[in-house]
Biopython code that builds the backbone (N, CA, C, O; Angstrom):
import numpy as np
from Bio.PDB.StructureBuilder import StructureBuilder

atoms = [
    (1, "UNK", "N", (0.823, -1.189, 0.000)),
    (1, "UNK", "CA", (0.000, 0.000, 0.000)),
    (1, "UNK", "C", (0.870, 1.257, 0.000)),
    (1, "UNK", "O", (0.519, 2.293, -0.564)),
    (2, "UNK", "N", (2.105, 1.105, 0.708)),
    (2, "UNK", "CA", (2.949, 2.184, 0.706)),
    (2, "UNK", "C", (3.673, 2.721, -0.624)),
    (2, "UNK", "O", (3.813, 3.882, -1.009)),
    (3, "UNK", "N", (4.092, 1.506, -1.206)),
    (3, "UNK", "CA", (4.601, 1.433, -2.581)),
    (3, "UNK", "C", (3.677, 2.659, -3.560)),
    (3, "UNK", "O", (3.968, 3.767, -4.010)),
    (4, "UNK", "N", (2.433, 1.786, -3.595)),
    (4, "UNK", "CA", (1.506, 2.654, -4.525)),
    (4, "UNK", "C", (1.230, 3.962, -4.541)),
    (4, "UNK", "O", (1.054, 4.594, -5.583)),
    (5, "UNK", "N", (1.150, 4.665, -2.876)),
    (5, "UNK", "CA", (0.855, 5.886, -2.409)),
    (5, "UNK", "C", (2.105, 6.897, -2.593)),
    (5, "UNK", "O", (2.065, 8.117, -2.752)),
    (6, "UNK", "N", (3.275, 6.000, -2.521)),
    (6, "UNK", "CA", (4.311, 6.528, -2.893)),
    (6, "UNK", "C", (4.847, 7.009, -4.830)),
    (6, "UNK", "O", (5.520, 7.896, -5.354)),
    (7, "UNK", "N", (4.134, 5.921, -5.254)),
    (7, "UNK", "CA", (4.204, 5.858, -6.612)),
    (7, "UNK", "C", (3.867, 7.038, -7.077)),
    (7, "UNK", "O", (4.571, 7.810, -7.728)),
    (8, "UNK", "N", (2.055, 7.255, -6.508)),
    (8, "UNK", "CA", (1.253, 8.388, -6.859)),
    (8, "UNK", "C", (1.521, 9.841, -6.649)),
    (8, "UNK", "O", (1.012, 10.808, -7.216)),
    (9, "UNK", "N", (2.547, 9.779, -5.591)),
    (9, "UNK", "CA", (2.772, 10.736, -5.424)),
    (9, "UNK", "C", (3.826, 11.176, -5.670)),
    (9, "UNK", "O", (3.958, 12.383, -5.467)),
    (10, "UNK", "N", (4.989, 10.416, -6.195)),
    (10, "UNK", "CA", (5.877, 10.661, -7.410)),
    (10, "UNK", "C", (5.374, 11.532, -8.301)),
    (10, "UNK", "O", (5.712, 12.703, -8.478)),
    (11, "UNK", "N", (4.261, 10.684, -9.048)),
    (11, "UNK", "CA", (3.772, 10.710, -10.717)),
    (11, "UNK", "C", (2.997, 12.450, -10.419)),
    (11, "UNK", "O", (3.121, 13.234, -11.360)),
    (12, "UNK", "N", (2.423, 12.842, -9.442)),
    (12, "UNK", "CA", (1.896, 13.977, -9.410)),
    (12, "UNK", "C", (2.955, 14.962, -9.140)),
    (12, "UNK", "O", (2.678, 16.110, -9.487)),
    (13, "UNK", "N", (3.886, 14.808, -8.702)),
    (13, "UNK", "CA", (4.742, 15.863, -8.651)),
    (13, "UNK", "C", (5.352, 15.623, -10.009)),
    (13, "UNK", "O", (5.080, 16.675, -10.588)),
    (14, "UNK", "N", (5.803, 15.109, -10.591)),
    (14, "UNK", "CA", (6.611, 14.894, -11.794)),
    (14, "UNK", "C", (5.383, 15.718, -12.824)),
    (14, "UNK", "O", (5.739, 16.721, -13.442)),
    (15, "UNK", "N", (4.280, 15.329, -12.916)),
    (15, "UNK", "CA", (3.404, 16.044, -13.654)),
    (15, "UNK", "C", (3.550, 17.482, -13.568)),
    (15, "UNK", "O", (3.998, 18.252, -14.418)),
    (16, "UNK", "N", (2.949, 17.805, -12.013)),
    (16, "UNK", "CA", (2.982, 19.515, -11.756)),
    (16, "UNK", "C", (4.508, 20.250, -12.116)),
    (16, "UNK", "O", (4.688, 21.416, -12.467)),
    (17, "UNK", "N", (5.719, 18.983, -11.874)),
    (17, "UNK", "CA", (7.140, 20.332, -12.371)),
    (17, "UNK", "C", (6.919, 19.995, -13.811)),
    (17, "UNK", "O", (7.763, 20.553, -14.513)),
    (18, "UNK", "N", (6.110, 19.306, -14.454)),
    (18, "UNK", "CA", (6.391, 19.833, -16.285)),
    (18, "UNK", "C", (5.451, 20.845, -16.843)),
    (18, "UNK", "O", (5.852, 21.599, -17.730)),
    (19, "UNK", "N", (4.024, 20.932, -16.316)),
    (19, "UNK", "CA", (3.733, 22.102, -16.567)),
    (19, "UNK", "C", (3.616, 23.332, -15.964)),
    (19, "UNK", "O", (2.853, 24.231, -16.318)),
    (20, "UNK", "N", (4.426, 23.354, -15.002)),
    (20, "UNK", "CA", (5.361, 24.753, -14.585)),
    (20, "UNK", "C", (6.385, 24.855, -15.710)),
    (20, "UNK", "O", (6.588, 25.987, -16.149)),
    (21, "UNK", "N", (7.091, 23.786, -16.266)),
    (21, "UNK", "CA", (7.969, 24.113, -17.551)),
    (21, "UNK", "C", (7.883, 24.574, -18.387)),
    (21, "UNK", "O", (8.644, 25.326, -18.995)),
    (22, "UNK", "N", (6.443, 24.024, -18.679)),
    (22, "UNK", "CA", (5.928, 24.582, -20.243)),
    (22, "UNK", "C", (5.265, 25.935, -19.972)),
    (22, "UNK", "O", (5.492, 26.821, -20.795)),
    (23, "UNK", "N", (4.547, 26.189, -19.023)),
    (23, "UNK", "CA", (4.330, 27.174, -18.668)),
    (23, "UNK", "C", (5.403, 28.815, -19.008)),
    (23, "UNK", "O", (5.256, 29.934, -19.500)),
    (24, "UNK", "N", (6.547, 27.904, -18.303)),
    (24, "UNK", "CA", (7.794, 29.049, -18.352)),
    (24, "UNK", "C", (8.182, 29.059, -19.643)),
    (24, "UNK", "O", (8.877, 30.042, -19.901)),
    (25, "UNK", "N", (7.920, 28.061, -20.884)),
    (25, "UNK", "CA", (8.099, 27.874, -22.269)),
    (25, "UNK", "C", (7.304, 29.149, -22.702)),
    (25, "UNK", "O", (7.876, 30.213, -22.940)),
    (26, "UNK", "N", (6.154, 29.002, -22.777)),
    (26, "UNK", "CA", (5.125, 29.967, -22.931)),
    (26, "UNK", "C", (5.428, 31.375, -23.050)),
    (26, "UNK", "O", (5.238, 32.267, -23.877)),
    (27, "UNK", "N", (6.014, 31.231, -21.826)),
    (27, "UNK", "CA", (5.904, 33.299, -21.325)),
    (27, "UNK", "C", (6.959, 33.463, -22.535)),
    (27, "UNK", "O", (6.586, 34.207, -23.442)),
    (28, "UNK", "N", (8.049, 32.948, -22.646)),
    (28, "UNK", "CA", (8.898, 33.935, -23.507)),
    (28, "UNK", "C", (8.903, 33.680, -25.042)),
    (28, "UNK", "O", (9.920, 33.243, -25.579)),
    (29, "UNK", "N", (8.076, 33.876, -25.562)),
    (29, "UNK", "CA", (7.268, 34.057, -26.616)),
    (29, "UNK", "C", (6.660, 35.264, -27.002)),
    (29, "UNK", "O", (6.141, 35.904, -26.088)),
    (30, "UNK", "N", (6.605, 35.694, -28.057)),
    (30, "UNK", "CA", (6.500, 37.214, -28.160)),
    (30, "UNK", "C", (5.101, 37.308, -29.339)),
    (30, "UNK", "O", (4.756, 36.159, -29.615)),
    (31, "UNK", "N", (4.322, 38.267, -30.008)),
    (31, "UNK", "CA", (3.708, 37.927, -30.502)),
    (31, "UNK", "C", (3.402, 39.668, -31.376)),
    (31, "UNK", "O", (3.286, 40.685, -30.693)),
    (32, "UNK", "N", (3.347, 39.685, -32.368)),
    (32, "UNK", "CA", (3.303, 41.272, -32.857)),
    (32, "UNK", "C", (2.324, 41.170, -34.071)),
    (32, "UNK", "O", (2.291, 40.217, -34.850)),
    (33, "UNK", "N", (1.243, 42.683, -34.148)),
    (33, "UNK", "CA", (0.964, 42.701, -36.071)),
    (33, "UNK", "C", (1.195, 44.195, -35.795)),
    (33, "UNK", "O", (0.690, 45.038, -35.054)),
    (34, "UNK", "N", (2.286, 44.153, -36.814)),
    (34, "UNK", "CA", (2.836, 45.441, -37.109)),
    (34, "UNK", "C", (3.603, 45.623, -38.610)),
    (34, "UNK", "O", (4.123, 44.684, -39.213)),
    (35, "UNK", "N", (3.561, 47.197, -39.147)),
    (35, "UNK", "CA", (4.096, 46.943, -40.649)),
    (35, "UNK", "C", (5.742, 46.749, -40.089)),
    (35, "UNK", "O", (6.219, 46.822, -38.956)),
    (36, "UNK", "N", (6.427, 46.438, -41.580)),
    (36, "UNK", "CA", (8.048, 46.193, -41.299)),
    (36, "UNK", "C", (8.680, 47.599, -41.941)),
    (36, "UNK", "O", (8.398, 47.986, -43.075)),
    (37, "UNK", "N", (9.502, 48.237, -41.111)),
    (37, "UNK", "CA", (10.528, 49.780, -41.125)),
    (37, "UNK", "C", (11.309, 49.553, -41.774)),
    (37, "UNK", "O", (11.680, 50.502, -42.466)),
    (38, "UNK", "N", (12.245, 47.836, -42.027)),
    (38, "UNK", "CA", (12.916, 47.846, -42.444)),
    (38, "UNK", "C", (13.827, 46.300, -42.637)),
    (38, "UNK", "O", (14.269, 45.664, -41.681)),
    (39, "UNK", "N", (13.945, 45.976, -43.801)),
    (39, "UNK", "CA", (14.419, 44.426, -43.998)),
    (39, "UNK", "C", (15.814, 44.889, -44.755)),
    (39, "UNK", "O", (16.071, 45.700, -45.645)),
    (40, "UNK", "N", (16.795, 43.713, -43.737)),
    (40, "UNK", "CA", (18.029, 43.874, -44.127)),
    (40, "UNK", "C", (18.820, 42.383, -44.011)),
    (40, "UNK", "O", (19.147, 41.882, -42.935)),
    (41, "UNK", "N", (19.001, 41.928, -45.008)),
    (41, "UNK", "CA", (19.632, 40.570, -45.781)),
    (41, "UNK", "C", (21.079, 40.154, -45.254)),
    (41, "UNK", "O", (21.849, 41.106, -45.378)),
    (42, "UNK", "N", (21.616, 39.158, -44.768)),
    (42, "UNK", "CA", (22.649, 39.448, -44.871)),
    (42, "UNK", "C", (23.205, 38.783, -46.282)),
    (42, "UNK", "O", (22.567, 38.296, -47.216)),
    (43, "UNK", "N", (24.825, 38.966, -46.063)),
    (43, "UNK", "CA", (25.791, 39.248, -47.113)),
    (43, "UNK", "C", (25.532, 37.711, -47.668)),
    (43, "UNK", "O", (25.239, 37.582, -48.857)),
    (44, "UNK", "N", (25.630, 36.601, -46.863)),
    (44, "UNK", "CA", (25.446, 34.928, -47.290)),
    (44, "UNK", "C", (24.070, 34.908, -47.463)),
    (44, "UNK", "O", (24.083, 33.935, -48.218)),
    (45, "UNK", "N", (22.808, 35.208, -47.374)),
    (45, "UNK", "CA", (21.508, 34.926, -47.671)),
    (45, "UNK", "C", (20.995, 33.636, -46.948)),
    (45, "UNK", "O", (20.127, 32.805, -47.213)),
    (46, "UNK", "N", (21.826, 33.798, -45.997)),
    (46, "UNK", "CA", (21.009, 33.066, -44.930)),
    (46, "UNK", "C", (20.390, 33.001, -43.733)),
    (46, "UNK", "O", (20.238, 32.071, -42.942)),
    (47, "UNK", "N", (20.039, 34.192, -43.722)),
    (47, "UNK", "CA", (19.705, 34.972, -42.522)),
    (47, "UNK", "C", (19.055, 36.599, -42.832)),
    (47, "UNK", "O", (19.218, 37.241, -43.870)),
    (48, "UNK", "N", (18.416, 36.955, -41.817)),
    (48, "UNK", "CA", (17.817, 38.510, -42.070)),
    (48, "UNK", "C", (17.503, 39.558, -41.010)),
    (48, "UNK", "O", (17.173, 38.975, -39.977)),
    (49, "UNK", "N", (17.494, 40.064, -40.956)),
    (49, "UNK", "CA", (16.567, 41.216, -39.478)),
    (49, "UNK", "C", (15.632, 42.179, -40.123)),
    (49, "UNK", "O", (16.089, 42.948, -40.969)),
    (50, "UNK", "N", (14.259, 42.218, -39.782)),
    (50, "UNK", "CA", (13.888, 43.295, -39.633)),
    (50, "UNK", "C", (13.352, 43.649, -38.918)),
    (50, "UNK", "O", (13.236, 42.964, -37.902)),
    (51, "UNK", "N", (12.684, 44.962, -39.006)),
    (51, "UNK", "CA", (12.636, 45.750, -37.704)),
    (51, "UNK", "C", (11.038, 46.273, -38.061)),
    (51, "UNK", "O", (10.717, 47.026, -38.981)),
    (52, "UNK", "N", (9.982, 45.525, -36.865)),
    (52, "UNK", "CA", (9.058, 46.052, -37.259)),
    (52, "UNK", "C", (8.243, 47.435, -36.209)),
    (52, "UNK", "O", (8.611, 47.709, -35.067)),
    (53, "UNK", "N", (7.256, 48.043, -36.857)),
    (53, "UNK", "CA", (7.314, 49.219, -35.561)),
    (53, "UNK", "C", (6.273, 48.662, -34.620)),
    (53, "UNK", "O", (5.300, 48.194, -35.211)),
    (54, "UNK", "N", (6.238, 48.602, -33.463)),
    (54, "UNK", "CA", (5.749, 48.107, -32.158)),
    (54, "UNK", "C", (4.420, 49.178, -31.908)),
    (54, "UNK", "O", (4.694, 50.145, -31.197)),
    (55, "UNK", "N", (3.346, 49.117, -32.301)),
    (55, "UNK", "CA", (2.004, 49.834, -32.088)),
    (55, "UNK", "C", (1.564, 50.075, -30.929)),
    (55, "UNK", "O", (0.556, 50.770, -30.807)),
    (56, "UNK", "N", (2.159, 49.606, -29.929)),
    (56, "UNK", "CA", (1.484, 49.374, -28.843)),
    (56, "UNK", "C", (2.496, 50.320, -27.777)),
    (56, "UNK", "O", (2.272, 51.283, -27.044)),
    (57, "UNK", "N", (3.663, 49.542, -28.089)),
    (57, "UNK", "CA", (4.771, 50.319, -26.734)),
    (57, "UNK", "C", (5.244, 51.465, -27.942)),
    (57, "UNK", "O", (5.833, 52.487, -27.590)),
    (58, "UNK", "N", (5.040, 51.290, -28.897)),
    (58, "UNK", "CA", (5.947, 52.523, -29.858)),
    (58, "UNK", "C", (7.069, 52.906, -30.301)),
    (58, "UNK", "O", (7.412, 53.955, -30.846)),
    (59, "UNK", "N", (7.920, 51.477, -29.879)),
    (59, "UNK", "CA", (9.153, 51.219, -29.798)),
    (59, "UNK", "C", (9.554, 50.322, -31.187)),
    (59, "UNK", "O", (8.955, 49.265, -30.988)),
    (60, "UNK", "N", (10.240, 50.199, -32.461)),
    (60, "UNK", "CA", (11.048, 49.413, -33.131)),
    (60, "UNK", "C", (11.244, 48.236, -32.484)),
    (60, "UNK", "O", (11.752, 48.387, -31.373)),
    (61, "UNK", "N", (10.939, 46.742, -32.902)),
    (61, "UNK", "CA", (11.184, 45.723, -32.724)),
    (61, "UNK", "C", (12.066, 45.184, -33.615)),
    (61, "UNK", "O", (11.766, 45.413, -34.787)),
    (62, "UNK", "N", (13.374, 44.335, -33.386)),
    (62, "UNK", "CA", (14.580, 44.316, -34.411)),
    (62, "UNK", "C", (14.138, 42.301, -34.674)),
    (62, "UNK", "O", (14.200, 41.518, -33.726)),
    (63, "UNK", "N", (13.883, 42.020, -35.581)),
    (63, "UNK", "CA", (13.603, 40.383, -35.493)),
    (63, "UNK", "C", (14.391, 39.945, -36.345)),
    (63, "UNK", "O", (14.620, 40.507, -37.416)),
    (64, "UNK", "N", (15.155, 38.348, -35.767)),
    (64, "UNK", "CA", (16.297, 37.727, -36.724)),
    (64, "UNK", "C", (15.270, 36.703, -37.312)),
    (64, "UNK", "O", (14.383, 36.085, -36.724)),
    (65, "UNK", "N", (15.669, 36.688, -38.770)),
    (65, "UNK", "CA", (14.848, 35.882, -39.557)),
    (65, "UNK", "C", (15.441, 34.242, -40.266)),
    (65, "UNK", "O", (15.586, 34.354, -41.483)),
    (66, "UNK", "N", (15.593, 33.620, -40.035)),
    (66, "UNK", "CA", (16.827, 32.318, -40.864)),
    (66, "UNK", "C", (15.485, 30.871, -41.343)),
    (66, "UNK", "O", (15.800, 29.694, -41.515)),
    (67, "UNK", "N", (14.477, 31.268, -41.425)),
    (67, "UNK", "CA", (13.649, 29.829, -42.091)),
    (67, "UNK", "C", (14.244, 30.281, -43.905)),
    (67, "UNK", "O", (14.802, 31.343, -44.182)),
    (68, "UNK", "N", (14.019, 29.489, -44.615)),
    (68, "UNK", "CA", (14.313, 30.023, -46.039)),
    (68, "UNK", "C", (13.121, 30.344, -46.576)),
    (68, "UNK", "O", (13.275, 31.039, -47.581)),
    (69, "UNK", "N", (11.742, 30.073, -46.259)),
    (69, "UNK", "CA", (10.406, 30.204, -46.826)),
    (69, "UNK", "C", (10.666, 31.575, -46.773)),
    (69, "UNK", "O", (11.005, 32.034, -47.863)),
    (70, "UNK", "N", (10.633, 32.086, -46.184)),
    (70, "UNK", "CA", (10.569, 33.894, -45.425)),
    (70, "UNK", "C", (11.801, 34.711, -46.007)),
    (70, "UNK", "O", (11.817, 35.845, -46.487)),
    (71, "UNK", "N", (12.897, 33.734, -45.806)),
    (71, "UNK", "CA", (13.879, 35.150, -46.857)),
    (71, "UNK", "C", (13.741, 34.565, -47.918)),
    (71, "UNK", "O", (14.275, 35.448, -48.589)),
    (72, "UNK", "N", (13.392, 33.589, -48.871)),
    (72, "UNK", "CA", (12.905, 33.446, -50.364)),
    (72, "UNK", "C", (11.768, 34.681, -50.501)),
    (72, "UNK", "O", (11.735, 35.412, -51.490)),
    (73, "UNK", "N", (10.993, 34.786, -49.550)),
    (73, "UNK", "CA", (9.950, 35.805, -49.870)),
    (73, "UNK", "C", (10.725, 37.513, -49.728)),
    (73, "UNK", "O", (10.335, 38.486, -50.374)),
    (74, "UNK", "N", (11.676, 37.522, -48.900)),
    (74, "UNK", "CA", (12.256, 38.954, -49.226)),
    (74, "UNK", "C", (13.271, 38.986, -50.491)),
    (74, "UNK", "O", (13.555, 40.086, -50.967)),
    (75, "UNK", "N", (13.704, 38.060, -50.926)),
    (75, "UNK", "CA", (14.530, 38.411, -52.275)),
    (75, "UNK", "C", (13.221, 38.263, -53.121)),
    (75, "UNK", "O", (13.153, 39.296, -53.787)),
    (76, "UNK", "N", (12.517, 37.736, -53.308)),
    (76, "UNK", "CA", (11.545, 37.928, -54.601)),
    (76, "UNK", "C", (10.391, 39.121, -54.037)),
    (76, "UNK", "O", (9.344, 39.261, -54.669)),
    (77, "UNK", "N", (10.586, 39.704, -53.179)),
    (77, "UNK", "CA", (10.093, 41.339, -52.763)),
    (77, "UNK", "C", (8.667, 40.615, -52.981)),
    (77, "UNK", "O", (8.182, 40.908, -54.073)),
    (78, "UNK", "N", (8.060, 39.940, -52.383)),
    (78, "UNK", "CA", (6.657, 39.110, -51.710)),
    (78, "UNK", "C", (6.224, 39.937, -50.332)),
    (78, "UNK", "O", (5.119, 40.419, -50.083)),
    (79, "UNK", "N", (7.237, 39.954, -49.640)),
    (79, "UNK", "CA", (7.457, 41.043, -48.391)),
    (79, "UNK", "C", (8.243, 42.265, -48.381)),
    (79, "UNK", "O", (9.435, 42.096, -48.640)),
    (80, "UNK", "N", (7.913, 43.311, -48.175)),
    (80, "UNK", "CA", (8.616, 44.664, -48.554)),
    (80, "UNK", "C", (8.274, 45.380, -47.096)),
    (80, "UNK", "O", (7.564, 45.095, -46.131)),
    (81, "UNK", "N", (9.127, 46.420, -47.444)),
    (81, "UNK", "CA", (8.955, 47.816, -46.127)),
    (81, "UNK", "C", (7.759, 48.180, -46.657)),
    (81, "UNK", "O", (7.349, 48.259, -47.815)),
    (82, "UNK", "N", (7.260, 48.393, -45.560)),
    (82, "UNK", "CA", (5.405, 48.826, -45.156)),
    (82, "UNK", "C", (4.471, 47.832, -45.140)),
    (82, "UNK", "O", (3.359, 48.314, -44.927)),
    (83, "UNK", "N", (4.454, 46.623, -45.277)),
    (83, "UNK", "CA", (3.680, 45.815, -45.002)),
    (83, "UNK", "C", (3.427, 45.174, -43.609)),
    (83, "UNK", "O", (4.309, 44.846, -42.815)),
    (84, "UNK", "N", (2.048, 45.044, -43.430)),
    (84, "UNK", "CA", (1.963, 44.518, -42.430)),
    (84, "UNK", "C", (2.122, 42.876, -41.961)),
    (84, "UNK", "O", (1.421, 42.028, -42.513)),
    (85, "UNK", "N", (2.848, 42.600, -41.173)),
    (85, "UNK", "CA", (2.483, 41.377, -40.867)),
    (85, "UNK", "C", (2.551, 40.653, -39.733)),
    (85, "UNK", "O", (2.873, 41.347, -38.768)),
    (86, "UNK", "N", (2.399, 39.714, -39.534)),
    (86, "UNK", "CA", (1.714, 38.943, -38.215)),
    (86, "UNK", "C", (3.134, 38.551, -37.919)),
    (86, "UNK", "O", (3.747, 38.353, -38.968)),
    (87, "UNK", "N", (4.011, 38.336, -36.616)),
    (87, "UNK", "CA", (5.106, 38.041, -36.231)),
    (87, "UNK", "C", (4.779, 36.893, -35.248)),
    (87, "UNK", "O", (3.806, 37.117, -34.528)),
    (88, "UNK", "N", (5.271, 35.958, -35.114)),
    (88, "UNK", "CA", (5.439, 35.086, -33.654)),
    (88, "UNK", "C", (7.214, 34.729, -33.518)),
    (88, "UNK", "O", (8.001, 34.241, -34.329)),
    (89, "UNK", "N", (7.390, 35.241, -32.056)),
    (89, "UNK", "CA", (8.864, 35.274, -32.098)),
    (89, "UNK", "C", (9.500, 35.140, -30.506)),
    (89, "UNK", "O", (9.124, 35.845, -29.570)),
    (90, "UNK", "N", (10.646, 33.974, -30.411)),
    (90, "UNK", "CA", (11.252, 33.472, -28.790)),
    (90, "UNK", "C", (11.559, 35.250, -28.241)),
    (90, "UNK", "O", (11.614, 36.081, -29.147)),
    (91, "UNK", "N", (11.649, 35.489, -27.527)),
    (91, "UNK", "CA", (12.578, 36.672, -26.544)),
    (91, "UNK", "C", (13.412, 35.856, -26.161)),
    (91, "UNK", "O", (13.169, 35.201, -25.148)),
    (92, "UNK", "N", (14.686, 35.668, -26.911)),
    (92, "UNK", "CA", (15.787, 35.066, -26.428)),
    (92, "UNK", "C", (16.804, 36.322, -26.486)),
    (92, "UNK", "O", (17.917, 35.803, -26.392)),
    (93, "UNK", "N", (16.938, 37.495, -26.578)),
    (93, "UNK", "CA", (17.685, 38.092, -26.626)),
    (93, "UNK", "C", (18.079, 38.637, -27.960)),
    (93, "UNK", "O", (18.722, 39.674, -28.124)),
    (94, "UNK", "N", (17.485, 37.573, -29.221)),
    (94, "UNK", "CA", (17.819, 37.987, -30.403)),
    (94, "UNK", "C", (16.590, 38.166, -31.138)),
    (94, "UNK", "O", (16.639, 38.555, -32.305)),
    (95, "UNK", "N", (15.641, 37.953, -30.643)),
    (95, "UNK", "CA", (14.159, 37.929, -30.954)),
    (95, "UNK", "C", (14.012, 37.217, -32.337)),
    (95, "UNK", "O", (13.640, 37.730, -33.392)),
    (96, "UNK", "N", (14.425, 35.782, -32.080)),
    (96, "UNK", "CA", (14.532, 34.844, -33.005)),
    (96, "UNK", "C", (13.590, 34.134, -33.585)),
    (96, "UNK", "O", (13.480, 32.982, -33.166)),
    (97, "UNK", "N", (12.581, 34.607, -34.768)),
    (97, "UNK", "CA", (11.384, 34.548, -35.707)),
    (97, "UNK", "C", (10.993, 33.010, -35.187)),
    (97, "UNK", "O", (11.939, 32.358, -34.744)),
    (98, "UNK", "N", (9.834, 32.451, -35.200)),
    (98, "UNK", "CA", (9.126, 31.676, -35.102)),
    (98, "UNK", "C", (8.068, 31.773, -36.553)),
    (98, "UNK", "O", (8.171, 31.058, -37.550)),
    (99, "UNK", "N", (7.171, 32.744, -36.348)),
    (99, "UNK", "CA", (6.399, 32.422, -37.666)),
    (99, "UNK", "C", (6.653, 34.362, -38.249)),
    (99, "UNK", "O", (6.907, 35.293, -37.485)),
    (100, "UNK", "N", (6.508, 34.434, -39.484)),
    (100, "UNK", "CA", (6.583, 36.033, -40.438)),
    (100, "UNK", "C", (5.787, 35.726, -41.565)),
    (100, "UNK", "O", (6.160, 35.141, -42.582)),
    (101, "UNK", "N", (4.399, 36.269, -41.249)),
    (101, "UNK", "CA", (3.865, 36.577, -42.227)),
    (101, "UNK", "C", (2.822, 37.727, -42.404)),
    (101, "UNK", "O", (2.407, 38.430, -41.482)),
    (102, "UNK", "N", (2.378, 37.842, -43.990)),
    (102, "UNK", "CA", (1.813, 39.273, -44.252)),
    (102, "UNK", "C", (0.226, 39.341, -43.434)),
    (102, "UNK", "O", (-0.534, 38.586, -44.041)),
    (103, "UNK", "N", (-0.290, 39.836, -42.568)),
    (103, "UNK", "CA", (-1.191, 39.775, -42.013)),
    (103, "UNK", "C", (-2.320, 40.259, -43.383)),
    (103, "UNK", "O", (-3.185, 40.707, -42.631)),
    (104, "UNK", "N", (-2.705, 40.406, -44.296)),
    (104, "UNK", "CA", (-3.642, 40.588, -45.630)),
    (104, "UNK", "C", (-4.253, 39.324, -46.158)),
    (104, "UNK", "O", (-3.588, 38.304, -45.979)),
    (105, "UNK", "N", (-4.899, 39.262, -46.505)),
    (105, "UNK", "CA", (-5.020, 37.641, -47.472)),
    (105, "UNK", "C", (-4.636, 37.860, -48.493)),
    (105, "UNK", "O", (-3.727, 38.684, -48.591)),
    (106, "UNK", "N", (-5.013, 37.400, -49.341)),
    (106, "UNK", "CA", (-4.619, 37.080, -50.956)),
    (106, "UNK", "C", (-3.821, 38.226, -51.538)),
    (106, "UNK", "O", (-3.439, 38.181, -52.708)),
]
sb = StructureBuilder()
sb.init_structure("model")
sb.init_model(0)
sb.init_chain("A")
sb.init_seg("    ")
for serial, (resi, resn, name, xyz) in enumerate(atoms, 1):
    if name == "N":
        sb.init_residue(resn, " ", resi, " ")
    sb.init_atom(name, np.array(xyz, "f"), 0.0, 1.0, " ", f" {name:<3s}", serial, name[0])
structure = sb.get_structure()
């Protein structure tokens, strides 16, 4: 009987510290729709930043971009300065893109 009660109460703590984890996954996640100020390529084309303007705090947001879907779309100018679009992005310090796209449809 001890075994089991002990078991259970393993398995519930092991549960509650993982979604305190994911939890803490969560928060640093960033989330923006704002137009872009400014897209800048680098020199190898494998990578990008731009900087979109922050509507809310009013502040320039600087975002690193490296999927290839997304800088294929800035060399064939699909995405340009002034467009708006939907951002999802880590706060790791480099505000490292998750999803970039044009918030418009078609």
């Amino acid at each position: 009987m001890k075994i089991k009660l002990s078991t259970i109460i393993v398995s519930a703590t092991l549960a509650m510290s993982s979604l305190a984890y994911v939890g803490n996954a969560v928060a640093d996640e960033g989330k923006m729709l704002a137009p872009v100020t400014k897209i800048t390529l680098a020199a190898d084309g494998k990578s990008a930043t731009a900087v979109l303007k922050d509507t809310k705090a009013g502040e320039p947001v600087t975002l690193t971009i490296t999927d290839d879907l997304t800088l294929d779309k800035f060399k064939d100018k699909r995405i340009v300065e002034g467009d708006e679009i939907r951002a999802r992005y880590e706060k790791d310090g480099k505000n490292t893109s998750k999803s970039f796209k044009k918030a418009a449809g078609c």
